[in-house]
Each structure stands twice: as C-alpha cells, then as structure tokens.
VEXRO-852184 format. One record per residue (C-alpha): residue number from 1; residue in three letters; chain; x, z, y. Coordinates in nm, 4 decimals, always signed. Layout:
VEXRO-852184
NODE     n   res   chain         px         pz         py
NODE   NUM   ALA       A          X          Z          Y
...
***
This chain:
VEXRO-852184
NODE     n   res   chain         px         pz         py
NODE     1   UNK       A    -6.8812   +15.0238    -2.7892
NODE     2   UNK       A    -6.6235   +14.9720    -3.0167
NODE     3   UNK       A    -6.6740   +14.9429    -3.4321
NODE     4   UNK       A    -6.5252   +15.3030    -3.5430
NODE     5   UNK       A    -6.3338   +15.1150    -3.8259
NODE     6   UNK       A    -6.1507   +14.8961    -3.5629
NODE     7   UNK       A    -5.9621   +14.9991    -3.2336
NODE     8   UNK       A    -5.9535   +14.8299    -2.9439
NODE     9   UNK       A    -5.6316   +14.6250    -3.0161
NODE    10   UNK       A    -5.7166   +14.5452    -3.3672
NODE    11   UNK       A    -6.0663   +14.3630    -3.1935
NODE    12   UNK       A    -5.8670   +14.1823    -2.9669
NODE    13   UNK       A    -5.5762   +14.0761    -3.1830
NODE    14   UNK       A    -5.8785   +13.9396    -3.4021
NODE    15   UNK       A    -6.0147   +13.7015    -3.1008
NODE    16   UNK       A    -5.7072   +13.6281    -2.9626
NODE    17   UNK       A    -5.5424   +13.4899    -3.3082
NODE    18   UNK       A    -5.8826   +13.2940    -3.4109
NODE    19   UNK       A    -5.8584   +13.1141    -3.1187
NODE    20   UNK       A    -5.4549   +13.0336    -3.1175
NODE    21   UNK       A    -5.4871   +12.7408    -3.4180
NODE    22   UNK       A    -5.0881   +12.6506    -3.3305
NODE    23   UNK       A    -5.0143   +12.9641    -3.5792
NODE    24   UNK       A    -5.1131   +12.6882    -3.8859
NODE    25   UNK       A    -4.8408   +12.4798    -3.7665
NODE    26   UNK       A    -4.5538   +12.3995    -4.0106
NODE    27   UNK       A    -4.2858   +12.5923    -3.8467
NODE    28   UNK       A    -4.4250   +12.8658    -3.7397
NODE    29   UNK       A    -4.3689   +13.2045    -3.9153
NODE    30   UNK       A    -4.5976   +13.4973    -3.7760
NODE    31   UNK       A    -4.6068   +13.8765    -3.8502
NODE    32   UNK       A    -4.6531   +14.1715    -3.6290
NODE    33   UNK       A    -4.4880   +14.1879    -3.2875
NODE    34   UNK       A    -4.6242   +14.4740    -2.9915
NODE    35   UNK       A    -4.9204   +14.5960    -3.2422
NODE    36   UNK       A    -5.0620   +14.2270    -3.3431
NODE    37   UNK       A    -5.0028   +13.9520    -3.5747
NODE    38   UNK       A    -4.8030   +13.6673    -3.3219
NODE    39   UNK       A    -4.5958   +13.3404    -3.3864
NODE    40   UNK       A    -4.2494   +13.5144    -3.4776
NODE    41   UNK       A    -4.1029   +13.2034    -3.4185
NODE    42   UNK       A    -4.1242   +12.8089    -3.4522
NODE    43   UNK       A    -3.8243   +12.7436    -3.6755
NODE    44   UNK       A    -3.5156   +12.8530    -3.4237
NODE    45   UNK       A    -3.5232   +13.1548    -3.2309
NODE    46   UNK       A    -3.1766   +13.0327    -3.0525
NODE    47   UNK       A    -3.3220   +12.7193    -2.9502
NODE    48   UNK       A    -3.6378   +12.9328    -2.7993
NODE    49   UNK       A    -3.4540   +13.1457    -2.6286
NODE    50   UNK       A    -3.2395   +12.8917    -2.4586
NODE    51   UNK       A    -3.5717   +12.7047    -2.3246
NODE    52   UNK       A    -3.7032   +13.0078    -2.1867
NODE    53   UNK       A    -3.3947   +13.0335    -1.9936
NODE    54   UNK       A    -3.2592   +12.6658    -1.9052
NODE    55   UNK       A    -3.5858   +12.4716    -1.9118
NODE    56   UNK       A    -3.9633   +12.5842    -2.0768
NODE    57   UNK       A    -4.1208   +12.7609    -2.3535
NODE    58   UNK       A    -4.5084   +12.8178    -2.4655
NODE    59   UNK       A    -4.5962   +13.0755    -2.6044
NODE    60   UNK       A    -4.9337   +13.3088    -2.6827
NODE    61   UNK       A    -4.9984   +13.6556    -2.5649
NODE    62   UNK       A    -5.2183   +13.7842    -2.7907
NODE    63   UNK       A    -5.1148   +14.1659    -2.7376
NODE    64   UNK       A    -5.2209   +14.1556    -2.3158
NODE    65   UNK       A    -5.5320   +14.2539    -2.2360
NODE    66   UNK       A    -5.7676   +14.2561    -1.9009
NODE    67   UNK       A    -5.9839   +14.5428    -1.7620
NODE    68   UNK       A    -6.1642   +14.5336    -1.4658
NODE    69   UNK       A    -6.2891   +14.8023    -1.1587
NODE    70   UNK       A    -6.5640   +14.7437    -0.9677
NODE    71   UNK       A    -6.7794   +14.9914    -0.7074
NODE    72   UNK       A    -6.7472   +15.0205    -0.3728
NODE    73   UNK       A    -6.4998   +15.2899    -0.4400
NODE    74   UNK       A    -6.2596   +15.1147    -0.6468
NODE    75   UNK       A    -5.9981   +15.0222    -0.4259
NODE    76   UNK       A    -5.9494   +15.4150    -0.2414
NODE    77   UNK       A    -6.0010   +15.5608    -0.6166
NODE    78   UNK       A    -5.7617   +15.3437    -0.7605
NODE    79   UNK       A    -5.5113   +15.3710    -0.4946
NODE    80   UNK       A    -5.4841   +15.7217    -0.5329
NODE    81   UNK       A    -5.4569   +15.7261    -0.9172
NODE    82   UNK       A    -5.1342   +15.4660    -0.9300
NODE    83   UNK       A    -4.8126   +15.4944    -0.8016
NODE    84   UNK       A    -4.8057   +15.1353    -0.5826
NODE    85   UNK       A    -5.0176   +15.0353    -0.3075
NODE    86   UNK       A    -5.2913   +14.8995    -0.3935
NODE    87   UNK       A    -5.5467   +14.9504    -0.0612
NODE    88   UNK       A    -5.2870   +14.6886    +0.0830
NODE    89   UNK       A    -5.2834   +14.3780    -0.1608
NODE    90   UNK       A    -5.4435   +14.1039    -0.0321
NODE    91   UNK       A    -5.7020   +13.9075    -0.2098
NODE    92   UNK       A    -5.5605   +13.7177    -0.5386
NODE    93   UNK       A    -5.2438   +13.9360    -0.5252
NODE    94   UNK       A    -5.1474   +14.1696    -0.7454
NODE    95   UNK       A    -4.8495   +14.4534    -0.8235
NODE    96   UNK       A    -4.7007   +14.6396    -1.0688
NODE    97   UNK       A    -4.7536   +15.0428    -1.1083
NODE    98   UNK       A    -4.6770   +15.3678    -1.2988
NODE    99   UNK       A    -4.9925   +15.6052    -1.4020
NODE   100   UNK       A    -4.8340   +15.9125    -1.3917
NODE   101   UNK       A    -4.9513   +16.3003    -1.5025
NODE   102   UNK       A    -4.9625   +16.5718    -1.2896
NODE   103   UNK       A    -4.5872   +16.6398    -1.3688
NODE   104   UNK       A    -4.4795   +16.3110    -1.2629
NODE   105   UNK       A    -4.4477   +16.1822    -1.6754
NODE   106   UNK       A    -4.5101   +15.8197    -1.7081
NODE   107   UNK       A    -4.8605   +15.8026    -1.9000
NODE   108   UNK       A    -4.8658   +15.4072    -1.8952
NODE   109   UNK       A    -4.7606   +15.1264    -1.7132
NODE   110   UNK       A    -5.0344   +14.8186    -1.5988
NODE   111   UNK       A    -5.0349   +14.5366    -1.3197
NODE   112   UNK       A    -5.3711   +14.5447    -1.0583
NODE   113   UNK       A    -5.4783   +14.2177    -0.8709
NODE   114   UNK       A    -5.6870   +14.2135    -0.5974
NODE   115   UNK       A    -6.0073   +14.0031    -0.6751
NODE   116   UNK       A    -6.2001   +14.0360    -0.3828
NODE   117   UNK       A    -6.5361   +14.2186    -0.5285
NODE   118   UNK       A    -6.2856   +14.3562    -0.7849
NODE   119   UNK       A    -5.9675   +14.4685    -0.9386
NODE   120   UNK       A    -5.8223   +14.3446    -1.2457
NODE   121   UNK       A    -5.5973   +14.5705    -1.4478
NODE   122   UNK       A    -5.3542   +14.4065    -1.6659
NODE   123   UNK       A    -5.1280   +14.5589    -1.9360
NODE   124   UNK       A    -5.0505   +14.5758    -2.3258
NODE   125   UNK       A    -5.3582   +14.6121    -2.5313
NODE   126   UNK       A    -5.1757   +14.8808    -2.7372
NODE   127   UNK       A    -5.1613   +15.0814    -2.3612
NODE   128   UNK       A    -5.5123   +14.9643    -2.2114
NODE   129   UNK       A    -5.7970   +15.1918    -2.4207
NODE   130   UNK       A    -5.5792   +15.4855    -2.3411
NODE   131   UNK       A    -5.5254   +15.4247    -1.9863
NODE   132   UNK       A    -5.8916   +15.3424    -1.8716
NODE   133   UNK       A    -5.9846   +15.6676    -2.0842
NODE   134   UNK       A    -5.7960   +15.8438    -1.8718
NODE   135   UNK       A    -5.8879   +15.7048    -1.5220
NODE   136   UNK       A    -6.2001   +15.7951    -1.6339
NODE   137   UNK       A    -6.1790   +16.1332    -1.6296
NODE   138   UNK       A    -6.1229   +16.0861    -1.2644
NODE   139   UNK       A    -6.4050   +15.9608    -1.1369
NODE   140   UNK       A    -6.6143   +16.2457    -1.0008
NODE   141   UNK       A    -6.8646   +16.1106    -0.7403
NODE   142   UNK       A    -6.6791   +15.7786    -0.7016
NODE   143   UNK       A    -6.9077   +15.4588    -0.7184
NODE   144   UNK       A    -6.6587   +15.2991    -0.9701
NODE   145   UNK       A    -6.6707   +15.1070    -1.2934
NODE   146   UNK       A    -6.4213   +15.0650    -1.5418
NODE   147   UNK       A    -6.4498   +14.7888    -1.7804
NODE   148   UNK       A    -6.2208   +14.6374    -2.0569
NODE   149   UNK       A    -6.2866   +14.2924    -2.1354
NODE   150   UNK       A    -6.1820   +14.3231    -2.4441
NODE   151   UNK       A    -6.2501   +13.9871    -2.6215
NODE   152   UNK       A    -6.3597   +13.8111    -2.3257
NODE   153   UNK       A    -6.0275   +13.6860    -2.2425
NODE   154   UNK       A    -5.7447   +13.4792    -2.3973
NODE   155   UNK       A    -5.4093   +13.4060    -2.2695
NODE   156   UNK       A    -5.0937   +13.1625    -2.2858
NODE   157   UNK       A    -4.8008   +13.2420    -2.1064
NODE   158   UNK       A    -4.5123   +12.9460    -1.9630
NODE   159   UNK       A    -4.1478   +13.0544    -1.8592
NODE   160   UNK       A    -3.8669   +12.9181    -1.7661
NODE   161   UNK       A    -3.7255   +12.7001    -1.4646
NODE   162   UNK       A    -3.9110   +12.3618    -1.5545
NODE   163   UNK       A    -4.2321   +12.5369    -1.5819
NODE   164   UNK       A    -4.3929   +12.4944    -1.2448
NODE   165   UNK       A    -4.3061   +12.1282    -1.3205
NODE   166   UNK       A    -4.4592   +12.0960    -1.6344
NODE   167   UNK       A    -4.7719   +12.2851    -1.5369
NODE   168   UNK       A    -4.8011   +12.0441    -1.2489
NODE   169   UNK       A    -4.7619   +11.7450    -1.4497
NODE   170   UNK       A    -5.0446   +11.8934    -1.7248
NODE   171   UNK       A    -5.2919   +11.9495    -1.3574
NODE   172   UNK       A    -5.2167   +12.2635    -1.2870
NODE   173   UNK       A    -5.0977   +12.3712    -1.0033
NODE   174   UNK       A    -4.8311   +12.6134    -0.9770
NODE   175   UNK       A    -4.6042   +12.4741    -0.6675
NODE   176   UNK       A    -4.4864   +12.7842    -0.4325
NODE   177   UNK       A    -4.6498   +13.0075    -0.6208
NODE   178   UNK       A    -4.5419   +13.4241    -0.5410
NODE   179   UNK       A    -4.4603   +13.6445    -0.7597
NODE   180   UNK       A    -4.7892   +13.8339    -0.8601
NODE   181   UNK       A    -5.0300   +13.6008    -0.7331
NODE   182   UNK       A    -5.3437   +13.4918    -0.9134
NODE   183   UNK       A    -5.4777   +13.1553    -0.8203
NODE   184   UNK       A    -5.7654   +13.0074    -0.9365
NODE   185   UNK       A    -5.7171   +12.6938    -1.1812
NODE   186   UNK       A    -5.9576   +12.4417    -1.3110
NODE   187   UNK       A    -5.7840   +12.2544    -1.6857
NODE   188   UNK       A    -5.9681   +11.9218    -1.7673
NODE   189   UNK       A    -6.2646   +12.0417    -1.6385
NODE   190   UNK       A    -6.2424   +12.3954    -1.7391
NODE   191   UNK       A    -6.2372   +12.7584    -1.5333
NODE   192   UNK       A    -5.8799   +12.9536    -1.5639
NODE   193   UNK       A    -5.6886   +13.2015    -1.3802
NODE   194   UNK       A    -5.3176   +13.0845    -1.2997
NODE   195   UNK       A    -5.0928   +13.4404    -1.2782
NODE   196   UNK       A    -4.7579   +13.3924    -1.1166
NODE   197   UNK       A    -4.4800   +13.6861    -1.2717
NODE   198   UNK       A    -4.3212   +13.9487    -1.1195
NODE   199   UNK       A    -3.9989   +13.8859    -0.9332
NODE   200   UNK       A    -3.7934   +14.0534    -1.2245
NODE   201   UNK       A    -3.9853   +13.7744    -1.4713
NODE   202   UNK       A    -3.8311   +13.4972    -1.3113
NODE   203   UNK       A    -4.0300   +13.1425    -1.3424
NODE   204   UNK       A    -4.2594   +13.3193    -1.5507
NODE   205   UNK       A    -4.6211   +13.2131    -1.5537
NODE   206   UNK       A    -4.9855   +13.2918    -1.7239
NODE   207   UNK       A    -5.3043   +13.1132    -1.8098
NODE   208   UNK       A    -5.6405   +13.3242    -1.8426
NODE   209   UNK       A    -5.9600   +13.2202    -1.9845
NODE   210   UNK       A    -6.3207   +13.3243    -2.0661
NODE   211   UNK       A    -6.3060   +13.3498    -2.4809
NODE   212   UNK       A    -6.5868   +13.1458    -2.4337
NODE   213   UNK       A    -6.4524   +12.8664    -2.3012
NODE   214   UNK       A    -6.1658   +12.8983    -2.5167
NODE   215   UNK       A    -6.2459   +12.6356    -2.8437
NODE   216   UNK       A    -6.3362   +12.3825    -2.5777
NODE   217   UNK       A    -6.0006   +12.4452    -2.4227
NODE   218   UNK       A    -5.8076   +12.4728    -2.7231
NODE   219   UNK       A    -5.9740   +12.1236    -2.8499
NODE   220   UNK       A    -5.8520   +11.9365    -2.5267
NODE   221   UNK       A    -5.4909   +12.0870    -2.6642
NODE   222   UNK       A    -5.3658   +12.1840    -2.3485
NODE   223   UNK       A    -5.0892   +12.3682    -2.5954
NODE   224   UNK       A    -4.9768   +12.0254    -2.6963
NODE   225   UNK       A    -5.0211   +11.8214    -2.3652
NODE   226   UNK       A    -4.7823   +12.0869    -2.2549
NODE   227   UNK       A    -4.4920   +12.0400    -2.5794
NODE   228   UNK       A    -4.5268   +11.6354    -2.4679
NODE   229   UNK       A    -4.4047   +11.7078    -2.1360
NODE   230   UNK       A    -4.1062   +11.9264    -2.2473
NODE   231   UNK       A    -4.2718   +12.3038    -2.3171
NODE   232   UNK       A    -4.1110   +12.3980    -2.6298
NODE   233   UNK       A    -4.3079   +12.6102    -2.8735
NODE   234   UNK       A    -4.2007   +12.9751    -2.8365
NODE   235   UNK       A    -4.2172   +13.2848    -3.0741
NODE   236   UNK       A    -4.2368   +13.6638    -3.0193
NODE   237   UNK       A    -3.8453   +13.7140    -3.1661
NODE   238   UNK       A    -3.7416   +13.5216    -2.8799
NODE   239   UNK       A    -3.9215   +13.6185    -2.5884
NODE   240   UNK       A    -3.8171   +13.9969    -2.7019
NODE   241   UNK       A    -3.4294   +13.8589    -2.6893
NODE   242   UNK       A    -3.5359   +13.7153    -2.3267
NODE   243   UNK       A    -3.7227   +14.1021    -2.2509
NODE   244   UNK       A    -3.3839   +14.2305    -2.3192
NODE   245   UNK       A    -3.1950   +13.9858    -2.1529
NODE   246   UNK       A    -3.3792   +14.0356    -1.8263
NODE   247   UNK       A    -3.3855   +14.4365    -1.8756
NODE   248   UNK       A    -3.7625   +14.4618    -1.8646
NODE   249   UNK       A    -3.8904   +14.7854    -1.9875
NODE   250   UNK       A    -4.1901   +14.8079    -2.2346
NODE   251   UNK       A    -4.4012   +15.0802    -2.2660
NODE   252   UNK       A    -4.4239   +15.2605    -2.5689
NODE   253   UNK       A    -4.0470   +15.1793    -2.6665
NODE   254   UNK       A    -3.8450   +15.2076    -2.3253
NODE   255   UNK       A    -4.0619   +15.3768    -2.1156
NODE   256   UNK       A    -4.2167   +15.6861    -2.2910
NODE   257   UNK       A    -4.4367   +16.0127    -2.1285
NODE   258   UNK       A    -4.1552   +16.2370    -2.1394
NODE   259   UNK       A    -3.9515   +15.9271    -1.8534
NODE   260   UNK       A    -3.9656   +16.0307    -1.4845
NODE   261   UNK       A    -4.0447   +15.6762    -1.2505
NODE   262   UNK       A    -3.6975   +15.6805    -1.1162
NODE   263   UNK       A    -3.5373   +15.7089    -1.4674
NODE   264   UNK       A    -3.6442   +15.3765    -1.5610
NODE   265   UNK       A    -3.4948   +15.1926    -1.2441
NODE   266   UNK       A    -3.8265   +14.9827    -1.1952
NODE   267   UNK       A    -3.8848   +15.0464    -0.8060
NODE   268   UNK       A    -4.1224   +14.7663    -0.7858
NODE   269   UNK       A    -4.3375   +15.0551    -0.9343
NODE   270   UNK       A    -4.3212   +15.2634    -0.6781
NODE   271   UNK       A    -4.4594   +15.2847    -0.2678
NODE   272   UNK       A    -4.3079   +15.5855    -0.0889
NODE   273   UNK       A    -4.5600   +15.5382    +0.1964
NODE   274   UNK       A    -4.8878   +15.4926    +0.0036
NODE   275   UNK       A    -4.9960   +15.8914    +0.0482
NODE   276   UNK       A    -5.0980   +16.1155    -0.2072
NODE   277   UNK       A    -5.1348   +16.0242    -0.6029
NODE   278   UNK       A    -5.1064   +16.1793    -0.9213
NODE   279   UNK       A    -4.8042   +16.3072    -1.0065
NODE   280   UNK       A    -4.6524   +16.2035    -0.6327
NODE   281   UNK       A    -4.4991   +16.5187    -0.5317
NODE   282   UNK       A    -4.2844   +16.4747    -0.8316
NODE   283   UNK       A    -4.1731   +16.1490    -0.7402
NODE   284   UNK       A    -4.1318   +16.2273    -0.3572
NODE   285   UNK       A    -3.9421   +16.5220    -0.4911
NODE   286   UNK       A    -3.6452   +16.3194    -0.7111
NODE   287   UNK       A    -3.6586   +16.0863    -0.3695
NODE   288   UNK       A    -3.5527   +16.3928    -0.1562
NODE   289   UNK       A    -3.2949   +16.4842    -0.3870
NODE   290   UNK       A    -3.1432   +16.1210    -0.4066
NODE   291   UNK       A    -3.1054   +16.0693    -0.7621
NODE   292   UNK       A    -3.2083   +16.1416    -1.1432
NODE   293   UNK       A    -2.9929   +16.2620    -1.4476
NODE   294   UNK       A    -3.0570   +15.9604    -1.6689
NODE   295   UNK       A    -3.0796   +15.6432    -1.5830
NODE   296   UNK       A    -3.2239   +15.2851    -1.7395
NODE   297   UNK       A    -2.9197   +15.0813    -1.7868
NODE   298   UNK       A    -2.7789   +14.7670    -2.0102
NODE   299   UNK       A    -2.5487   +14.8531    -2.2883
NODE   300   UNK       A    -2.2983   +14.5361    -2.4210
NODE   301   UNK       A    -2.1274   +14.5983    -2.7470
NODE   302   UNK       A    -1.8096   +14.4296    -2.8608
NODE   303   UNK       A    -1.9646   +14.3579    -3.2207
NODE   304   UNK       A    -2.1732   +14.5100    -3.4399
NODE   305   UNK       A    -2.4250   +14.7531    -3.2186
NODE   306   UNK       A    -2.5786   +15.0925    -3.3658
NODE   307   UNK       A    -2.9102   +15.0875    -3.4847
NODE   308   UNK       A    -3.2050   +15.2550    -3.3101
NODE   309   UNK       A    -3.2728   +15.4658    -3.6200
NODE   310   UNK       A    -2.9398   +15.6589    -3.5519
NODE   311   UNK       A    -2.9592   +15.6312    -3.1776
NODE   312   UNK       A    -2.9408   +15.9595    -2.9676
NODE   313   UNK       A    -3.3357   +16.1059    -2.8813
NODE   314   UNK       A    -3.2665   +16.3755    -2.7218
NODE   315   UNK       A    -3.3030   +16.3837    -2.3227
NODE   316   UNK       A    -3.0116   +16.5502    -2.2992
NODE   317   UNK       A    -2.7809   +16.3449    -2.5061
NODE   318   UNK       A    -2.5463   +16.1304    -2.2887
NODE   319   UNK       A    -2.7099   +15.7749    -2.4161
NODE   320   UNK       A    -3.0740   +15.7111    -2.5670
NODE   321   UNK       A    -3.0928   +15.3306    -2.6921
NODE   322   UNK       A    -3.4207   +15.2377    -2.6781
NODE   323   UNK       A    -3.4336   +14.8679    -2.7410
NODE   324   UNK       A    -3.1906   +14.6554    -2.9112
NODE   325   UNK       A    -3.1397   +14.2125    -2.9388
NODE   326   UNK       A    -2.8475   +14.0315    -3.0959
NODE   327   UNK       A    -2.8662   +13.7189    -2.8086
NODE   328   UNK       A    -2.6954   +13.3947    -2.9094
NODE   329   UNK       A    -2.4486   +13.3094    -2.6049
NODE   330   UNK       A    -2.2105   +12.9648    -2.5166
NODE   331   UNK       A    -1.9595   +13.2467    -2.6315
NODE   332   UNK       A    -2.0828   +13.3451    -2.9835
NODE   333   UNK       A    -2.3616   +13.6564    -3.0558
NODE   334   UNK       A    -2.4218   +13.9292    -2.8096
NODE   335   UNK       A    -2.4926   +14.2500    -2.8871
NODE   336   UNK       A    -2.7097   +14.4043    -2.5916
NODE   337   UNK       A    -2.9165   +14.7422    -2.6149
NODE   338   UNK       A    -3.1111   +14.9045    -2.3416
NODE   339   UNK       A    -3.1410   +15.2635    -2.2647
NODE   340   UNK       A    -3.0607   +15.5287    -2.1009
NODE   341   UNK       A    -2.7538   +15.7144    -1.9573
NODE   342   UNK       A    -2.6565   +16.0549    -1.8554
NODE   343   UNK       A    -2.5010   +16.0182    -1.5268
NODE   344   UNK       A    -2.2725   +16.2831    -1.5240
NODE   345   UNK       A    -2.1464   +16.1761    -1.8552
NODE   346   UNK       A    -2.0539   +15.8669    -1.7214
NODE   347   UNK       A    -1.9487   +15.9203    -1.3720
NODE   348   UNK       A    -1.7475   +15.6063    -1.2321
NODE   349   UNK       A    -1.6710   +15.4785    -1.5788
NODE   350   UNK       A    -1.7893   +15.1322    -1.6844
NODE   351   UNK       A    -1.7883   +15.2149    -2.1092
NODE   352   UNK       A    -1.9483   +15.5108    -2.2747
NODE   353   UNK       A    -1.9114   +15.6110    -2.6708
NODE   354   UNK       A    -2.2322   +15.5571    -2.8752
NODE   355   UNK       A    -2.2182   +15.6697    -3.2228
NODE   356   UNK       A    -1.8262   +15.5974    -3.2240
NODE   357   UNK       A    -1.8534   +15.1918    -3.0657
NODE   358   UNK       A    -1.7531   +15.1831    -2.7243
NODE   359   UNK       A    -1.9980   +15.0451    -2.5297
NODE   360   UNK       A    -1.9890   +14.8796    -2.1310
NODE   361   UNK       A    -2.3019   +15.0210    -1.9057
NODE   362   UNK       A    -2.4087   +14.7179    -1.7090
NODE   363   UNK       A    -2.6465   +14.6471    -1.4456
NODE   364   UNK       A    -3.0139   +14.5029    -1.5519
NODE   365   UNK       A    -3.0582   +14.2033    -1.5980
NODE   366   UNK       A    -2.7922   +14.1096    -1.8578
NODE   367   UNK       A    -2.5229   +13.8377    -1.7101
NODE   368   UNK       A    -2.4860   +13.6381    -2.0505
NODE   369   UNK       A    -2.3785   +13.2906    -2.0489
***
C-alpha cells in the first residue's frame, strides 16, 4: 500500500532518482519531464540528439515502470483485456497493446512480455496505477495477480546504431537481438534484464534491475564504462526531439481516451485475429468500414510553428497538434508537430492551414536530414 501523501509515480520517481548519481554531474541540468524530475540535458541537446540518431546515447528512465501478472489465468485473462495477442508470444517476447473501454476509447497504452511463470507489463509510471486499477475490476473468478513493482526496479535505456556495439563491448550481449525481446543479462557479476525496442524504436535498447542490486551496480559505473566506449550522456529534451522525430505517440499527450486505435496509426497495437476483447467490436467495426475521420500524422512547418496552447482541441476541427519539437537539421532548425488530421479536410493535398502557417502532412517517422 501506497503512503496517501505520495502517489505511485511520486514513490518511484523518488527511487529511481536516488539511485541515478550522474544527475550531480557538472553538465547536467534536470527538471520535470513525463511527471518526474530527469536529466534535461548534459550541456547540448543538438549534440544528444544527433548521437541518438548517428551513433549512441545513455540515458535514465526514471518515469517507466514494471508490473507483473501471475495465476494460472493470466495469460487467457490478459489476452482478452488487450488489444494484441498475447496467448501467442513466446517466452521472453513481448508486444505492444491498446487497453481500450467498452466503446473502443483508448484508456492506456503498455508493452506485455512473456516470462514464462509470468507476464510483465511495461508502461509510463504516470499510466501504470491507473491501468492495473482497472484490470482489476476484471478479474471475477480468474486465478490472477496483479502486481506493480513499484520501487523494485530501475532502468537505463541505450539508442542509437552503435549501441548493440557498445553494449557488447561493456559484456552485454545484445547481437541479433528482435524487436521486443527480453533476454536475460548478467553486468560484472550482477542479474539484469536486456529489453530489445519495438521496430518503430529503431536500435533502441533497455537495462532492468532489482533496486536492490542497484548501488552495487551503479558503483561498478556501468553508466561510465559505457560514455568510455562512445555512449554519450543523454537528456530528456532530446530524446523528446528523437520521440517526435520517429512519430511515436505518448500517452497522455498524443494518445488521449476520447482517440479510437486506428486514429493513432500504431497497428503494431492491434491483432485482428486474436478473438474477443474489450472494446473489439469497435475496432473490428472501423476495420469493416476501411478507414477513420482523423488520422495521426507529421506536420513540417516552414518557420516558426504554432504553439500547442492555441492549437485546435476539438475532434472535429480539421488539425489537433498534440506534440511539438524544434529539431536541429544539416539544413538549419525544423519545425515538426504531431497530430491529427481530418481526412476529408485534406483529401489528396500534401499542406493544410493551421492557425494561418501552412503546414505539409507527412508520413511518420519524420525524413529530416
């Protein structure tokens, strides 16, 4: 149980940053960032961003959090409670999924591995107290547990294209790893869990450990033995400039419970042959029809870009920004929102009017040299 002064993501935002000592370090500059206090940055956001793409970044990931299902019922219950299959997944893999409401609304979004006696859930801590509370209320006569860990696990998270490399050379191995698979990793002589990223979070890569475990980990600097071989320290403004970038959705900001699945263009989400779920008749219904009124596209602006504070809200308008990163490019500042589009608005055009700048609907993920 839970202090009543604190919620769930203040507790773990508490663990996580007592155990990430690189936020004393003379560069960095922290403040708030997904609901907890973060490395901001490490002195140059440009530079950040341009090792997440071209070679590595390190950086923490203080605002995930872990829950796990157990029971002998767990895999049939969850399966029909999320919109992916999850009966299927072989042991140590995992996939991404939508928990919808009975209208088909997106109620929160969370990755599930398949851990052999178990499941682990995965998503924003902001997101996680919320979601198992409601799973909860859906377990009748099911043998099934639901469990957040809480503070019993810290992460770090590695991307970019040298990053298999670099874990490799540090002793941990990441070679042909697929995307959403967990493997089992043991760092100078300590337990870990290895998670490989989805296919849309290219070269993308996590490292979970007991909180226990953690100061011993932490004092071997693993964080540093990483930075010697070429990981560059990386801070929340620029992994949200590589989110946009890539087009990834977050919940809470692009993905909200008023969004229909196929509105936000993330079919990995989805499994059209999994049966019945929550909310699937709505889903199998938009699949009948063969398409949705809005949809989650890129928006590029030739300069200055509208703020979200006097971006459209309304479902009905013809664009809603939802998130919005000036990227540094080879050719000078980018301007990049995502959001969504009416698509009768549009119809064949390429450029759409948002708050009087013309902007150019694009395909996800951003092509930005």
């Amino acid at each position: 149980m839970l202090p009543s002064a604190l919620g769930y993501n203040q507790i773990l935002a508490m663990s996580q940053t007592a155990l990430h000592p690189w936020q004393a370090l003379p560069d960095a500059r922290t403040g708030a960032y997904n609901g907890v206090e973060t490395p901001l940055s490490f002195g140059s956001p440009a530079a950040e961003l341009e090792a997440l793409r071209s070679s590595c970044g390190v950086f923490a990931l203080p605002w995930r959090a872990q829950s796990s299902a157990t029971g002998k019922d767990r895999v049939r219950w969850l399966h029909n409670m999320v919109t992916n299959n999850v009966r299927d997944l072989s042991v140590n893999r995992g996939n991404y999924n939508f928990v919808l409401n009975a209208q088909g609304r997106i109620l929160g979004d969370l990755y599930i591995y398949n851990r052999g006696e178990s499941l682990l859930l995965e998503s924003d801590s902001t997101q996680m107290e919320t979601l198992i509370t409601t799973l909860k209320r859906f377990i009748i006569m099911d043998k099934v547990e639901l469990a957040p860990l809480g503070t019993e696990k810290v992460a770090l998270g590695i991307c970019g294209p040298k990053s298999a490399e670099i874990l490799s050379a540090a002793g941990i191995s990441a070679v042909a790893m697929e995307p959403n698979e967990f493997r089992e990793a043991t760092i100078d002589g300590i337990s870990a869990a290895l998670i490989a990223g989805p296919a849309k979070k290219p070269f993308w890569f996590e490292i979970w450990m007991d909180a226990a475990h953690a100061p011993v980990f932490w004092n071997k600097d693993i964080w540093s033995k990483l930075a010697a071989l070429g990981a560059r320290p990386v801070g929340a403004e620029a992994l949200e400039m590589w989110r946009v970038l890539r087009g990834i959705p977050h919940y809470g900001q692009d993905i909200r419970d008023r969004d229909l699945p196929q509105e936000t263009g993330q079919a990995d989400a989805l499994n059209f042959t999994k049966g019945c779920y929550i909310g699937q008749e709505i889903v199998e219904r938009i699949r009948s029809r063969g398409h949705v009124h809005r949809q989650f596209k890129g928006f590029q602006f030739p300069g200055k870009a509208p703020s979200l504070e006097n971006a459209e809200a309304d479902r009905r308008s013809a664009v809603e920004l939802t998130s919005m990163a000036c990227v540094p490019a080879k050719s000078g500042l980018k301007s990049l929102g995502l959001g969504y589009v009416r698509q009768e608005v549009l119809g064949d055009r390429d450029e759409i009017e948002v708050h009087g700048i013309t902007a150019r609907v694009v395909e996800l993920p951003f092509d930005i040299e």
